[in-house]
C-alpha positions, 0 to 999 in steps of 0.5 A: 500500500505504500509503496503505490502512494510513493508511486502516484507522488512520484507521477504528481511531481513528474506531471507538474513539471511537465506543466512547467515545461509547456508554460516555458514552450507557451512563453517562447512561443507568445513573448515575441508576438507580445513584442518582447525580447526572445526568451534565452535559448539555454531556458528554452533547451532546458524546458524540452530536457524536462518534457522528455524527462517528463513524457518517460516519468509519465510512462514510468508511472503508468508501468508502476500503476499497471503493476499495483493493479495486479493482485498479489500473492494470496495471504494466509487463511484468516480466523473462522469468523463467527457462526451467522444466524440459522436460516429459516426452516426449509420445506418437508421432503418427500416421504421415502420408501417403506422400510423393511418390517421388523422382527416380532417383538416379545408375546406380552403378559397374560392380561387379566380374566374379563369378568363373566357374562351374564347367563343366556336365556333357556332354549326352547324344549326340542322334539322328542326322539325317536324309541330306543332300542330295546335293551338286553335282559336285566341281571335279576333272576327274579322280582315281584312286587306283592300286594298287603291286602290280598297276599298276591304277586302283582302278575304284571309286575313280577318275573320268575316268583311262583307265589307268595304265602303269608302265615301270620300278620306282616309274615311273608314266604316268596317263592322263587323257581330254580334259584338256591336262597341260601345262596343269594342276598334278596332285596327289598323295598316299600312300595308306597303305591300299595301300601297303607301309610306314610314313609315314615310309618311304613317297614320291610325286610328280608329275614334270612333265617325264614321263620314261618317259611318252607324251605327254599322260600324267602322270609319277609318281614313288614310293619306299618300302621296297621297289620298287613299295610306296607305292600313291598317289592322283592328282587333276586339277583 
């Protein structure tokens, strides 16, 4: 930088005497006309010397300024200066493809029970089915059931007793065909159809020991309310 201002100093002091020089040719040429005296030849030689001096001091000058002009060596990087302001915020872009799906994650914990519901309503009762088979013959060898007012088998209601005998109140002898009763346990129970009286009042069991009774006959006994008033029924297996 200094050394141009030292430069354009130069020019300025070369151009001022070349100004000089022209006002010295000026004169030269205009005191005669004016009538007077002719300037000394030696002012007039020195006069052209500076304006030659001149014109190379004006080439010199322009050579130094084209010089200046130039741009010189690039310096070292300055310090980064401070960051600026953030601009403002620019559009969405475009959304890009969908990602490959990941892997299944963990099963969750077993939530809690829901409460239950509440009951329906009953469905309407469905058509009666068809008749079943007839099923096998049962495993009892005999049964009956016998009547207290008369001492009979009820014929309807009886299989493989030959009859019923009674020799005294609330006694009674079955008999039964083909079938060893000391082998065997019979049972029996009321039947409150036939008989006279409540649960409660009304009794019937088997007597082992046949009191009264001829042999291969089964003893009952029965008690209610009043002589020969529980009707019973008997079954051998």
């Amino acid at each position: 930088m200094r050394s141009i201002s030292k430069r354009l100093s130069v020019r300025k002091r070369v151009l001022a005497t070349a100004l000089a020089a022209v006002a010295l040719l000026v004169a030269g040429w205009v005191a005669p006309a004016l009538g007077m005296p002719d300037p000394p030849a030696k002012a007039l030689k020195v006069a052209q010397q500076a304006l030659r001096i001149a014109k190379r001091a004006n080439r010199t000058s322009a050579h130094s300024l084209s010089l200046a002009r130039r741009a010189g060596p690039t310096g070292p990087q300055g310090p980064r200066g401070s960051e600026g302001l953030d601009g403002p915020q620019g559009e969405d872009g475009e959304a890009g493809p969908l990602g490959p799906t990941g892997p299944v994650g963990l099963q969750g914990a077993t939530g809690a029970g829901g409460t239950n519901g509440t009951n329906g309503t009953n469905g309407a009762t469905g058509p009666t089915g068809p008749r079943g088979f007839q099923g096998a013959p049962g495993s009892a060898r005999a049964f009956a059931t016998v009547r207290p007012d008369t001492a009979e088998v009820v014929a309807s209601r009886s299989a493989g007793v030959t009859g019923v005998d009674r020799p005294a109140n609330d006694r009674y002898c079955v008999s039964v065909a083909g079938i060893d009763v000391t082998a065997t346990s019979p049972i029996v129970s009321i039947d409150l159809g036939l008989s006279t009286g409540s649960l409660s009042s009304l009794f019937a069991a088997v007597d082992s020991t046949g009191t009264g009774c001829a042999a291969g006959q089964i003893g009952v006994v029965t008690a209610g309310p009043v002589p020969n008033s529980a009707a019973f029924t008997i079954l051998v297996p």
